[in-house]
DRENMAR-159011 format. One record per residue (C-alpha): residue in three letters; x, y, z. Coordinates in pm, 1 decimal. Layout:
  residu        xx        yy        zz
     ALA         X         Y         Z
...
***
This chain:
  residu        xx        yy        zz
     UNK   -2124.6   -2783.8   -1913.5
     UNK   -1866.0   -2489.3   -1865.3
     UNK   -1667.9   -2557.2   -1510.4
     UNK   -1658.4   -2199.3   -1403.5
     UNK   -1891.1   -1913.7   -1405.5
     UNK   -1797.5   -1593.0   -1187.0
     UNK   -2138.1   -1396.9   -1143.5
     UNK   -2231.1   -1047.4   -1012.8
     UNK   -1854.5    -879.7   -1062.8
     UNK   -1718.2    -514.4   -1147.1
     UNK   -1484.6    -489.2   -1423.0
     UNK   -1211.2    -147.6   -1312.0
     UNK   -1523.9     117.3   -1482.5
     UNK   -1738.8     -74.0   -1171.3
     UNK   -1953.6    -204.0   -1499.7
     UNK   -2121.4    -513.0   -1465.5
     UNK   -1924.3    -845.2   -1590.4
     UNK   -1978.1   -1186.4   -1578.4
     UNK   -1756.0   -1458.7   -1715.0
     UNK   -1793.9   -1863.7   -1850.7
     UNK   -1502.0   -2030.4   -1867.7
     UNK   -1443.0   -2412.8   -1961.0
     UNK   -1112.7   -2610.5   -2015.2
     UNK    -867.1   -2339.7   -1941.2
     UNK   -1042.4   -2070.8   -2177.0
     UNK   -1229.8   -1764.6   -2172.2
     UNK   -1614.2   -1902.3   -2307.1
     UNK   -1802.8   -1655.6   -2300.8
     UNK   -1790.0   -1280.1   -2117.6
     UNK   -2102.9   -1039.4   -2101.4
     UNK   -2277.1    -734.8   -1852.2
     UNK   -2501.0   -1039.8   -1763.4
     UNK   -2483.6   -1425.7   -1879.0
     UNK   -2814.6   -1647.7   -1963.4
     UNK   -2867.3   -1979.6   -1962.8
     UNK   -2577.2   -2098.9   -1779.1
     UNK   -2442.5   -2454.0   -1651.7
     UNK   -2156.3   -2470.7   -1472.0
     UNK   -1979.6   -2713.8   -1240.8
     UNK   -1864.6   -2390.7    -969.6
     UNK   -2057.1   -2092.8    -929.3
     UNK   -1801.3   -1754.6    -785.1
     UNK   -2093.3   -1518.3    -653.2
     UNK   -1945.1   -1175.0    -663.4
     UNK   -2301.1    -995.2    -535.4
     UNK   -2169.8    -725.7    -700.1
     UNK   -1897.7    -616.7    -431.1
     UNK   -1574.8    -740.9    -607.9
     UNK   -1390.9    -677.5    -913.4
     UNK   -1270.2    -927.1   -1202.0
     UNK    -975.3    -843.8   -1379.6
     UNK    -732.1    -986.5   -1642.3
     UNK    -512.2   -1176.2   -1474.1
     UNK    -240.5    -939.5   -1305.4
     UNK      89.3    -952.4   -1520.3
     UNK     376.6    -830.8   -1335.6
     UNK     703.0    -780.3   -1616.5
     UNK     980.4    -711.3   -1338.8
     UNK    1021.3   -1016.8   -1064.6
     UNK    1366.9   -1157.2    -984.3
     UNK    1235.0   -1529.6    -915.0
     UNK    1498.0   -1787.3    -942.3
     UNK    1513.3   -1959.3    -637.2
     UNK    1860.5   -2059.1    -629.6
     UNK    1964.0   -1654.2    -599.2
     UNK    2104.3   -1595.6    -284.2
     UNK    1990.2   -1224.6    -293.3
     UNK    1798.2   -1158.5    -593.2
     UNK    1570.2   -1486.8    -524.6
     UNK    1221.0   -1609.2    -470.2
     UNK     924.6   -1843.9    -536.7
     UNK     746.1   -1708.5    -824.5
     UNK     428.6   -1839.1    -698.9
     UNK     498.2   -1656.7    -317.6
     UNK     536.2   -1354.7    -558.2
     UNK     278.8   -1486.5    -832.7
     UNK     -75.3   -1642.1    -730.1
     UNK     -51.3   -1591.7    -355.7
     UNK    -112.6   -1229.3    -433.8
     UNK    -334.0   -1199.2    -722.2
     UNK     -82.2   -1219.6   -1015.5
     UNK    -133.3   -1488.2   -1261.6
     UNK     184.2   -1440.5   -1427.3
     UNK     506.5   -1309.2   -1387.1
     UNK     821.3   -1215.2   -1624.5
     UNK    1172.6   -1249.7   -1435.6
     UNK    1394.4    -920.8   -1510.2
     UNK    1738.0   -1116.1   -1620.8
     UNK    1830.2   -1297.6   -1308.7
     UNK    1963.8   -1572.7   -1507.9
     UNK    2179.9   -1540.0   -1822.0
     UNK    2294.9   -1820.2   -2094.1
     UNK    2443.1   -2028.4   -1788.6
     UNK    2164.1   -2104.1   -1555.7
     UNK    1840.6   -2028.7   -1729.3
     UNK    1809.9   -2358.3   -1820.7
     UNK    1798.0   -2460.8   -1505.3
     UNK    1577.5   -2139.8   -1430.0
     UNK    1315.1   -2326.6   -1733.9
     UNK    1334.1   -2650.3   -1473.5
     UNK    1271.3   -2497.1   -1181.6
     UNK     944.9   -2315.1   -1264.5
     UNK     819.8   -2663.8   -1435.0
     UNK     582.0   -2719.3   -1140.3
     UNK     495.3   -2369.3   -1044.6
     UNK     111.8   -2270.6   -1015.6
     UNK     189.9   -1896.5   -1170.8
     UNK     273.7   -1885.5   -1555.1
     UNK     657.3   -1789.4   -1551.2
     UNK     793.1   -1647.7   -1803.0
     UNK    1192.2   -1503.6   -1872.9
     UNK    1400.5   -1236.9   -2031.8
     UNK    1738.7   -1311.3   -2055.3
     UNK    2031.5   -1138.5   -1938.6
     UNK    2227.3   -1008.6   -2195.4
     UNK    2526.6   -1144.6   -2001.7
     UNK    2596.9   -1467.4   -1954.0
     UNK    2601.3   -1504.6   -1584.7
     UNK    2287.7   -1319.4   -1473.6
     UNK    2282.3   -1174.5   -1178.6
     UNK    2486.7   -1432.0    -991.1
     UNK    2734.7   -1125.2    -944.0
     UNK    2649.0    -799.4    -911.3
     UNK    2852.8    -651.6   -1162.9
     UNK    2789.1    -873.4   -1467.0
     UNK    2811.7    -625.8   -1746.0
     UNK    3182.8    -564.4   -1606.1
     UNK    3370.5    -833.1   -1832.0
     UNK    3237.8    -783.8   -2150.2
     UNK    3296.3   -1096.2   -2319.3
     UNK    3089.6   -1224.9   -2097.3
     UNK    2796.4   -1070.5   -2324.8
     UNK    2764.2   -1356.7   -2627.5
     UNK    2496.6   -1314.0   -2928.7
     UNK    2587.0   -1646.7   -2992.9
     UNK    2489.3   -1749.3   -2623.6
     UNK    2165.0   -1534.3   -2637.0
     UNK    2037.4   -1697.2   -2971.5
     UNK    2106.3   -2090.4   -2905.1
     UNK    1867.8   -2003.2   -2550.5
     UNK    1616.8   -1782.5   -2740.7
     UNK    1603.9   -2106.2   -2980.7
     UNK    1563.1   -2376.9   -2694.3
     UNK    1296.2   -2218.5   -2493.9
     UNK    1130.4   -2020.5   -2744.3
     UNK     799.1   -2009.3   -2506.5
     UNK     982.9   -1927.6   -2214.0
     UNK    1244.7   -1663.4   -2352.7
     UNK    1035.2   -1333.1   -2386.6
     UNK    1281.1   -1076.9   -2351.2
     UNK    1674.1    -962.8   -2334.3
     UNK    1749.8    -732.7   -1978.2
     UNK    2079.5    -517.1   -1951.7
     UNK    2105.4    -369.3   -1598.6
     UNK    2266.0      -3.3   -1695.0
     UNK    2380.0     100.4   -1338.8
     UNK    2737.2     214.1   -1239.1
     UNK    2816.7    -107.1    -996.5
     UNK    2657.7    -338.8   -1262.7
     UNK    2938.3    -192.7   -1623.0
     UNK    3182.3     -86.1   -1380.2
     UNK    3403.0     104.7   -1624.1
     UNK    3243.3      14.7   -1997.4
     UNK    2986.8     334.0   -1945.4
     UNK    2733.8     245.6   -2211.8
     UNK    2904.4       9.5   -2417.0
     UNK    2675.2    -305.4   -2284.8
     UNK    2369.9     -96.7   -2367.3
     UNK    2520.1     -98.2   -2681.8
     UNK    2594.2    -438.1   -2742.6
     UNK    2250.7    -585.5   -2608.8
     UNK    2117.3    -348.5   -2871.8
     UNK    2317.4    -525.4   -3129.2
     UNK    2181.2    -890.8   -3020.6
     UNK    1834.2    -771.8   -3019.1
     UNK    1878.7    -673.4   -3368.7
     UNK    2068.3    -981.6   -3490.8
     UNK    1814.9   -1221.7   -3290.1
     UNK    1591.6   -1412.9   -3555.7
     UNK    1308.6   -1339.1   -3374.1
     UNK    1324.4   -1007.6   -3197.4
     UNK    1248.4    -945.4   -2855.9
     UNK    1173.1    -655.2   -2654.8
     UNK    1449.7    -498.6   -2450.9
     UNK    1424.4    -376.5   -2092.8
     UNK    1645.1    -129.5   -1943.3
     UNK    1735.1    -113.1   -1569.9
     UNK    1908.1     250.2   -1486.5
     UNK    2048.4     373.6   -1181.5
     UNK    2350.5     516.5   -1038.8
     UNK    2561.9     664.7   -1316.8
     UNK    2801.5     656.3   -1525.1
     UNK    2655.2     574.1   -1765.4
     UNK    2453.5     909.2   -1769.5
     UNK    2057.5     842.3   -1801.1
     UNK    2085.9    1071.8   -2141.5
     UNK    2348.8     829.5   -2281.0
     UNK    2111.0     548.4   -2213.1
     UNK    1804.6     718.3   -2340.2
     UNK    1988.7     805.1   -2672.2
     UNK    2031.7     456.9   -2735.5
     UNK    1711.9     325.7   -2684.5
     UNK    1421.8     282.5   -2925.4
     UNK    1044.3     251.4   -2996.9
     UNK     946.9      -1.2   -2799.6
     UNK    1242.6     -40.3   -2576.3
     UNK    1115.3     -17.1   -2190.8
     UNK    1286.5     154.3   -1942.3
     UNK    1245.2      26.9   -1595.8
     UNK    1274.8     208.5   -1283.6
     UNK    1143.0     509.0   -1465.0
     UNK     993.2     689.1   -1132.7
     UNK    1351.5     622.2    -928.5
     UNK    1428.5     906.6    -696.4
     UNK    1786.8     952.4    -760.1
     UNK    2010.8    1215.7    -901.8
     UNK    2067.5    1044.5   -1249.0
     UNK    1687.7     999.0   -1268.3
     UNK    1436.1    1184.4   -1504.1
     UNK    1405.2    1505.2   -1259.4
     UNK    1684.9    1744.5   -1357.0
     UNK    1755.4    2010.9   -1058.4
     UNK    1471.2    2206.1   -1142.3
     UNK    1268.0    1963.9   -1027.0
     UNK    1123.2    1903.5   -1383.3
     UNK    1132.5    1626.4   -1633.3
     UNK    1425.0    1642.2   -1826.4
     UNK    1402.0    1753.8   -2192.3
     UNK    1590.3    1463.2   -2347.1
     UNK    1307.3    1230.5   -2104.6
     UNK    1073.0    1388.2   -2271.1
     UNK    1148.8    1343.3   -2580.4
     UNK    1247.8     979.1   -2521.4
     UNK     878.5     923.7   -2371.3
     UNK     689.6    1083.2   -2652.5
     UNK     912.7     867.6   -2953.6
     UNK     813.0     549.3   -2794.1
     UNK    1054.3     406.1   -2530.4
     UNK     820.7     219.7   -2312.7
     UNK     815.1     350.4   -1907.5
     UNK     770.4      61.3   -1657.1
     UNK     792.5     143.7   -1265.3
     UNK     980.7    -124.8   -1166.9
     UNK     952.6     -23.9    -795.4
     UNK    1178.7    -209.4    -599.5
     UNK    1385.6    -179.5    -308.5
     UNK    1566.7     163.6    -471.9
     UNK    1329.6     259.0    -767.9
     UNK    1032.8     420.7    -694.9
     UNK     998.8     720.2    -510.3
     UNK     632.5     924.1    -457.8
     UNK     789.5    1293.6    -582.0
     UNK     915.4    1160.4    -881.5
     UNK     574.8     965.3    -970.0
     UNK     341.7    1260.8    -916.4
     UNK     581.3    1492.2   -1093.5
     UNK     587.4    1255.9   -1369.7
     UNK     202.8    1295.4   -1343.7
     UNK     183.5    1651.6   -1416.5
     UNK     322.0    1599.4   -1671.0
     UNK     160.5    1386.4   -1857.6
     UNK     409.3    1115.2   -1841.0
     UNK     211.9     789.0   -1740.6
     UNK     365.8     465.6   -1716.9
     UNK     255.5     236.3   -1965.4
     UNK     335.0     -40.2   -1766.1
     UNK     322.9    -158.2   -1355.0
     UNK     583.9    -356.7   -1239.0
     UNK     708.0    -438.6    -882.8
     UNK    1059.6    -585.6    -848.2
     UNK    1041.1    -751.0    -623.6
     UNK    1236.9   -1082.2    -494.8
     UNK    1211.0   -1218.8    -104.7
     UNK    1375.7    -935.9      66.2
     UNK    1180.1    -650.5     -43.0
     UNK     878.8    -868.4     -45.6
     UNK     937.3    -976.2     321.1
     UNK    1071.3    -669.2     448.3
     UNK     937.0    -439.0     218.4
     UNK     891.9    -156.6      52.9
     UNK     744.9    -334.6    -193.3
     UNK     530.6    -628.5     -36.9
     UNK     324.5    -736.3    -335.2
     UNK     166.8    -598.6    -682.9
     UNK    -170.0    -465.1    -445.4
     UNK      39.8    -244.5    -279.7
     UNK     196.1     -89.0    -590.4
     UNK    -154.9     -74.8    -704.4
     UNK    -166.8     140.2    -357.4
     UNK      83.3     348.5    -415.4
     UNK     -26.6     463.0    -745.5
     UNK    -344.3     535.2    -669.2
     UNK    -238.6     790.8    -418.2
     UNK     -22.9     930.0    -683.6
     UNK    -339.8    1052.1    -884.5
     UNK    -426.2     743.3   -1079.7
     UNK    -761.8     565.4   -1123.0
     UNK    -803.0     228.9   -1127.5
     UNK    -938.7     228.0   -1471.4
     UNK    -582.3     379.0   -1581.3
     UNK    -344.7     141.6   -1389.2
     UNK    -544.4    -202.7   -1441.0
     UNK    -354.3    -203.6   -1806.1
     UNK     -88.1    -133.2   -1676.8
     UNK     -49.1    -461.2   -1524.5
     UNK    -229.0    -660.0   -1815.4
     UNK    -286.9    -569.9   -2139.6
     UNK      17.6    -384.2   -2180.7
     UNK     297.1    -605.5   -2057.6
     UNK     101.9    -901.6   -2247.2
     UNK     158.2    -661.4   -2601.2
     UNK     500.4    -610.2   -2474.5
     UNK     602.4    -919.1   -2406.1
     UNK     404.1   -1079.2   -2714.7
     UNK     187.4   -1292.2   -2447.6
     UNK     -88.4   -1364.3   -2760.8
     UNK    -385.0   -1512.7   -2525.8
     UNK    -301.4   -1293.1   -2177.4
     UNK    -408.4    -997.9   -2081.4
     UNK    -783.2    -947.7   -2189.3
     UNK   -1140.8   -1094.5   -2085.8
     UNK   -1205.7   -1189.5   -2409.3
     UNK   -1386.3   -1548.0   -2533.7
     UNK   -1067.5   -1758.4   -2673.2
     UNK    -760.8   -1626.4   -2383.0
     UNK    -647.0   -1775.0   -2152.1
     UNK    -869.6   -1838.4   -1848.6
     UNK    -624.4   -1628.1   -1650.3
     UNK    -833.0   -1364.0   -1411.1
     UNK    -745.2   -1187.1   -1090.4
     UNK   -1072.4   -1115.1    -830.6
     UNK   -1033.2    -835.6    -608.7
     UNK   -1170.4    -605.2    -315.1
     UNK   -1081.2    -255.8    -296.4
     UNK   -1197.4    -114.2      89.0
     UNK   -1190.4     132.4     258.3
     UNK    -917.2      99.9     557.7
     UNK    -545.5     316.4     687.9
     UNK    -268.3     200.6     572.7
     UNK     102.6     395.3     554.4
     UNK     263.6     319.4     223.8
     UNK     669.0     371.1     179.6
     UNK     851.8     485.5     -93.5
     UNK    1134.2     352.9    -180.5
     UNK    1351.2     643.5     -11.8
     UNK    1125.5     610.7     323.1
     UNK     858.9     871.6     208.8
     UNK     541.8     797.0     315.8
     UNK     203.4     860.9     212.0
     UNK    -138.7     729.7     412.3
     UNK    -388.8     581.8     211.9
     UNK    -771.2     505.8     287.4
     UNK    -800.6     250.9     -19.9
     UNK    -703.3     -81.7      20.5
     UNK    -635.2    -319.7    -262.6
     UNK    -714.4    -714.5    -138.8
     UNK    -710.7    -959.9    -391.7
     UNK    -956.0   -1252.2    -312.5
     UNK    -898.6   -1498.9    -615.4
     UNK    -622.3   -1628.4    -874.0
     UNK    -749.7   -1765.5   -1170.1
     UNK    -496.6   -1950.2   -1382.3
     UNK    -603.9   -2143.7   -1691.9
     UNK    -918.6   -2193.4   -1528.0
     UNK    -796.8   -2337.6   -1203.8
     UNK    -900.3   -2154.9    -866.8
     UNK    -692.5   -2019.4    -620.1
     UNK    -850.7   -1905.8    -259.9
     UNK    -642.0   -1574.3    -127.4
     UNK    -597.5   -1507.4     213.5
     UNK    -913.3   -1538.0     516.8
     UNK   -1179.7   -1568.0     247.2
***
């Protein structure tokens, strides 16, 4: 007997799906499943719709953070996403403790590493640059091999100080001298360094978060159009992740980016208690929100928040309703309804599509969302 079987749903083409799942795994998955037994029946009557479970690859989640903190699971299950990846928060020091902490969480948590060795406990912790240890990096990357997906360098004028893009450089050089690689995600901001120096560093498969930011050492050059350099960044592979945040994302930028051609490949949201509590950011159904009043359907951004960051991130059984992954699935309503959304520079758009996620699914256990 299988213990779950979600009838009657909408996969994001509003196509028929129906799912069997049984000790954590994906079963079976079909338009319409025969002969079924299961101990719990989820009756969608064809209203709702049944995603991979949402991935979000930009949280700052360790709870000890004074700023930068949260509970993964306020920012995780409680709003549809089955797993999260924290953006650096903690470096060599603390993510240990970081591992600990996130023992007895309901969401999947999962880490990259700050390429210094302090995280963000301070601000500017790309500043003293021996504070940046390959050494460090690989004896963490070896303990918590299942936990350790990723190296962050925040590239932002109050996080180097005066080292420009020398940190950029040197996070480059562990992810090449790691024994395993690991993807490397980018944070830019204020300059120095200049968002061209960055850029010209970066490879193939290198992500660059904050992408859509609305600020003058963004991808907009005073023309109002995408830099060439951007450009040519995008279409040699560096990987574009919104990474909206409380400074990040800003409407203009996204829908300019839209014209021309130059998508996201991946949704992220940022976010940590402030800008969840307080906003702009609120949760990953907003950002879903936002981008669909940007121009995107919900056919284009629903891989944006699973099977993409799973291929990033090398998260093997995530990301796909497929028989054999993980039983990780995300049920949700989209209605009709008003709703302001704000950017992160206090634009505002009104929306009539509401995102409302109704179930988390995580290795086959049920979560209840909201007034269901």
């Amino acid at each position: 007997m299988a213990d779950l079987y979600i009838k009657n749903g909408l996969n994001e083409h509003c196509e028929p799906i129906e799912l069997l799942i049984t000790n954590g795994k994906i079963e079976r998955v079909g338009k319409e499943l025969a002969d079924i037994t299961a101990s719990k029946t989820i009756d969608l009557e064809k209203k709702s719709f049944v995603s991979a479970g949402w991935i979000d690859d930009h949280v700052h989640c360790y709870e000890k953070l004074d700023h930068y903190g949260d509970d993964p699971d306020e920012d995780g299950y409680k709003t549809g996403v089955t797993t999260v990846i924290d953006a650096g928060s903690t470096g060599s020091n603390s993510i240990g403790d970081f591992y600990d902490c996130t023992r007895d969480k309901k969401t999947n948590v999962y880490a990259m590493i700050n390429a210094s060795k302090t995280g963000i406990l301070v601000h500017n912790e790309l500043e003293d640059m021996t504070q940046i240890s390959l050494t460090e990096v690989q004896n963490v990357v070896d303990k918590y091999p299942d936990f350790v997906v990723g190296i962050k360098v925040r590239m932002s004028r109050s996080t180097v100080i005066n080292n420009g893009i020398n940190p950029l450089i040197e996070a480059k050089y562990i992810q090449v001298k790691l024994h395993q690689r690991l993807p490397l995600m980018v944070h830019i901001g204020t300059n120095p360094p200049e968002l061209s120096e960055i850029i010209a560093v970066m490879e193939r498969g290198d992500i660059l978060t904050h992408c859509f930011n609305g600020k003058k050492n963004g991808i907009l050059d005073e023309g109002d159009n995408i830099h060439d350099f951007v450009q040519d960044g995008y279409e040699h592979g560096i990987i574009f992740d919104v990474g909206h945040g409380s400074g990040s994302f800003n409407f203009h930028t996204a829908e300019v980016a839209k014209k021309y051609k130059m998508s996201p490949e991946t949704l992220s949201t940022g976010i940590y208690q402030l800008n969840r509590e307080n906003g702009p950011v609120y949760d990953m159904s907003t950002c879903i929100e936002k981008m669909l009043i940007v121009g995107y359907k919900l056919a284009e951004i629903i891989p944006m928040i699973t099977l993409r960051p799973a291929k990033n991130f090398n998260l093997k059984h995530k990301g796909k309703l497929e028989a054999g992954y993980d039983a990780d699935v995300t049920i949700f309503d989209i209605k009709r309804g008003s709703k302001e959304l704000t950017d992160s520079d206090g634009n505002t758009r009104k929306t009539e599509e509401l995102v409302l996620p109704k179930y988390s699914i995580i290795n086959g256990n049920v979560y209840t969302i909201g007034d269901i």
